[in-house]
Structures are given as C-alpha cells and as structure tokens.
LUMVO-521904 format. One record per residue (C-alpha): residue in one letter; x, y, z. Coordinates in nm, 3 decimals, decimal comma. Each point is the difference from the previous one (the first is absolute). Example, Ala and Ser with C-alpha at 12.3 -4.5 7.8 and 13.67 -1.06 7.14 Angstrom:
2
+-----+---------+---------+---------+
: res :      c1 :      c2 :      c3 :
+-----+---------+---------+---------+
:   A :   1,230 :  -0,450 :   0,780 :
:   S :   0,137 :   0,344 :  -0,066 :
+-----+---------+---------+---------+
END
This chain:
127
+-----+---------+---------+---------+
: res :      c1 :      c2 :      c3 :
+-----+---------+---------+---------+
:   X :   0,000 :   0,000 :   0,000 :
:   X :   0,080 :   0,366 :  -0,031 :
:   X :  -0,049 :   0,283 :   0,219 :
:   X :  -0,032 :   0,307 :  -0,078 :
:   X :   0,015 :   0,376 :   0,194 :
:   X :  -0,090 :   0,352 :  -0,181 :
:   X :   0,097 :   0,274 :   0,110 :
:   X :   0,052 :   0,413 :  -0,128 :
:   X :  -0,375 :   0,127 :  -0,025 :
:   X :  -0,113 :   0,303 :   0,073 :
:   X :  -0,181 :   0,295 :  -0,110 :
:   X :   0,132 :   0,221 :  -0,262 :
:   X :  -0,151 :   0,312 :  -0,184 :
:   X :  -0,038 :  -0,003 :  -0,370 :
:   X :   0,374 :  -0,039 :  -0,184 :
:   X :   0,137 :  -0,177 :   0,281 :
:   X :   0,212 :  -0,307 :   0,031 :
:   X :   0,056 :  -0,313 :   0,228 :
:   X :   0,183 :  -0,298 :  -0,011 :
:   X :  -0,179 :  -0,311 :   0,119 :
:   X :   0,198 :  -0,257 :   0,155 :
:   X :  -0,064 :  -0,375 :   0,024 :
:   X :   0,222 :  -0,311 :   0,206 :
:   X :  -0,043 :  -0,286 :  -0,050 :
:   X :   0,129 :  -0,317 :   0,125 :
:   X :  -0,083 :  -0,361 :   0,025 :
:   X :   0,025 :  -0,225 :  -0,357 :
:   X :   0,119 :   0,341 :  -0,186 :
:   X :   0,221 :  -0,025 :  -0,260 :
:   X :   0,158 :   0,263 :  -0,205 :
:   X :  -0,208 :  -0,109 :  -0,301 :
:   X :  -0,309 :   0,028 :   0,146 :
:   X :  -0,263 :   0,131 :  -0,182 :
:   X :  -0,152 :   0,330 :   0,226 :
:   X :  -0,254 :   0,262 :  -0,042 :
:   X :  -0,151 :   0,295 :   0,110 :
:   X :  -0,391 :   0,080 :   0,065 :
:   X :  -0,257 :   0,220 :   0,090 :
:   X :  -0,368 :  -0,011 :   0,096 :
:   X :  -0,143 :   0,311 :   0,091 :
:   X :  -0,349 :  -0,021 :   0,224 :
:   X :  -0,320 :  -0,175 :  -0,244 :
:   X :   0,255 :  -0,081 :  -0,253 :
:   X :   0,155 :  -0,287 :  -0,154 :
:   X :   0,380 :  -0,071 :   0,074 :
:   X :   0,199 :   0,126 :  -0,261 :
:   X :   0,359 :  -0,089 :  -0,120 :
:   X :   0,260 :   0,291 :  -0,001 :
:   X :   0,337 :  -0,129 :  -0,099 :
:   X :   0,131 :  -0,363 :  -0,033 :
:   X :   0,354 :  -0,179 :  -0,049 :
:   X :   0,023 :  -0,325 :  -0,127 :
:   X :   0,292 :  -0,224 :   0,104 :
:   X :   0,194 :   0,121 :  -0,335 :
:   X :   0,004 :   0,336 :   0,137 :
:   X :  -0,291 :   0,080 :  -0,231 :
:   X :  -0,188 :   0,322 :   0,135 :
:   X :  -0,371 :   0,099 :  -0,094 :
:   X :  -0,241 :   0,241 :   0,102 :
:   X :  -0,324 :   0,108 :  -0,040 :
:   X :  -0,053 :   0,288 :  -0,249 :
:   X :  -0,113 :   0,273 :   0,273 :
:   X :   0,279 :  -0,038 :   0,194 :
:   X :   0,327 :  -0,025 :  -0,294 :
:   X :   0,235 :   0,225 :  -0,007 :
:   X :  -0,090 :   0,095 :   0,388 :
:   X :   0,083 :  -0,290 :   0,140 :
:   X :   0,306 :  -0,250 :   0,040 :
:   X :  -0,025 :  -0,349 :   0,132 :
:   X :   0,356 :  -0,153 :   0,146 :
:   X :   0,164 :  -0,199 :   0,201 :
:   X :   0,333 :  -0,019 :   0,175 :
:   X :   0,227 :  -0,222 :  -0,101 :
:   X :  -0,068 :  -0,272 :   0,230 :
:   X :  -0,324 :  -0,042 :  -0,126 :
:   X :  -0,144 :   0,042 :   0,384 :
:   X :  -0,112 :   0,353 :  -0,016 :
:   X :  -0,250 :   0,128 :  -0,267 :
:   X :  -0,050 :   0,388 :  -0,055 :
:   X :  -0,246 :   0,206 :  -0,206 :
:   X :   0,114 :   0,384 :  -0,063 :
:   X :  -0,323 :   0,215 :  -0,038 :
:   X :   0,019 :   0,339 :  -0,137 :
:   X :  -0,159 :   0,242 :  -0,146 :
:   X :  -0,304 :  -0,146 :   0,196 :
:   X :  -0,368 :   0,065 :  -0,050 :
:   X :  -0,298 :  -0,026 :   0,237 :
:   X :  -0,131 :  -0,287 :  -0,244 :
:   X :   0,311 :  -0,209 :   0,144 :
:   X :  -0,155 :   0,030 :   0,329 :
:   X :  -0,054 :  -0,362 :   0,182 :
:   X :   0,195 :  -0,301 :   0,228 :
:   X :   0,248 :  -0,132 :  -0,215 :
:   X :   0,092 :  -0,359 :   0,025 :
:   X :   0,313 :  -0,168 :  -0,049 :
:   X :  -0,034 :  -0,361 :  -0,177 :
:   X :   0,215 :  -0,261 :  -0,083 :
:   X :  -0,017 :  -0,337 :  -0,172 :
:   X :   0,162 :  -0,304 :   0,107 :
:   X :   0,280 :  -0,150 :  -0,283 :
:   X :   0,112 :   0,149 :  -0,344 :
:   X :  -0,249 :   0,124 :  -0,262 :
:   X :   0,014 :   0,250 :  -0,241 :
:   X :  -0,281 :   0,208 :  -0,109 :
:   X :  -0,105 :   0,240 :  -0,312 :
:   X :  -0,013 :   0,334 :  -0,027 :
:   X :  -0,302 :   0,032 :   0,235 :
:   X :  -0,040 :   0,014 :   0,324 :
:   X :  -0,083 :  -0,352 :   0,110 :
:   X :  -0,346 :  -0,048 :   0,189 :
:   X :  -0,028 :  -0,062 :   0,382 :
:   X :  -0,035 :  -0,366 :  -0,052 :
:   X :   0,340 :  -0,049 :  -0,147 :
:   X :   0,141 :   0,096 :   0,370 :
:   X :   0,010 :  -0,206 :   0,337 :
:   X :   0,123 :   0,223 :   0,217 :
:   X :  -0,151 :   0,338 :   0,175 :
:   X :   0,097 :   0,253 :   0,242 :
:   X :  -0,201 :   0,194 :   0,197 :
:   X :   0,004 :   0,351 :  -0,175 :
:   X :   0,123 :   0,350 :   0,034 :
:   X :  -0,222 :   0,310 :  -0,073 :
:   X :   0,093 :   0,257 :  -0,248 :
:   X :  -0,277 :   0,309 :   0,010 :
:   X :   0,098 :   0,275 :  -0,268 :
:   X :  -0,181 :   0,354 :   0,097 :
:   X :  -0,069 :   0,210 :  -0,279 :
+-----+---------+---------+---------+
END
C-alpha cells in the first residue's frame, strides 16, 4: 500500500501562487504513476495534472501553462506549482497514486486508474 500526506493549501487572491506538496511512503517507487485532483463542493472530482511512470506529464486544459506537476528525484515527494491562479481553481486537492508502472496518454487519466488517496488540502482563490 501507499500512503499519502498533502500539504501547502491556503488561500490566495486572484494571480497568486502555491506549491502543493505530497509524501508519500509505503510500496512507492520512483516510477509510480501520481496525480493531482480537485473537487470543489456539488462537483465532480476533477483531474489537474498527471505523471505517468515515463515521466509523461498531462493536464487538464484550464489549468496548462499555470500549472506544473513534479516530483523530486526520489520519486517520494510529488509537487504541483500553481500560478497565476483563478477563483475557478478553488477546491481540496487530492494527491493520488497508483500502485506499479503504467503509462498513460495525453489525458489526464480518470479516478479509477488510481489506488491510492490522501486526505486533501484546500486551495480558496479570492477574487
């Protein structure tokens, strides 16, 4: 199993930034395939920016070229850079991971293609 801890929410006015963090230990390998989404309240969750265990990186078209996905170079510690941000990218963000080595497409995979959750960290952008 994987565990995994968010952290770096906050709220931010309109053109701000902020790094989410996420650690994760347990079966983690550098390859892992990891993710990050949102759900904001009465939504659906929503998949922001994904690397596949190639290194592969895809977003979701509201959020390119504002956001970077990353990870360190153990594999253990997955970030997303937010800037530029918008009170649309308000909601908990989850960090996700999958157990083993896949690759993915150009898309954002869908919640089902990950096993593991963390608990969330709010982002709330004030206009």
């Amino acid at each position: 199993a994987i565990q995994l801890v968010e952290s770096g929410g906050g709220s931010v006015q309109t053109g701000g930034s902020l790094r989410l963090s996420c650690v994760a230990s347990g079966d983690v390998s550098r390859n892992s395939p990891m993710a990050w989404f949102r759900q904001a309240p009465g939504q659906e969750r929503e998949g922001v920016a994904a690397i596949d265990s190639d290194g592969l990186r895809s977003y979701r078209n509201s959020v390119q070229g504002r956001f970077t996905i990353s990870k360190d170079n153990t594999g253990n510690t997955l970030y997303l850079q937010m800037d530029n941000l918008k009170p649309e990218d308000t909601a908990m963000y989850y960090c996700t991971a999958r157990g083993g080595d896949s690759r993915h497409s150009g898309n954002v995979p869908p919640p089902s293609f990950y096993h593991y959750w963390g608990q969330g960290t709010q982002v709330t952008v004030s206009s």
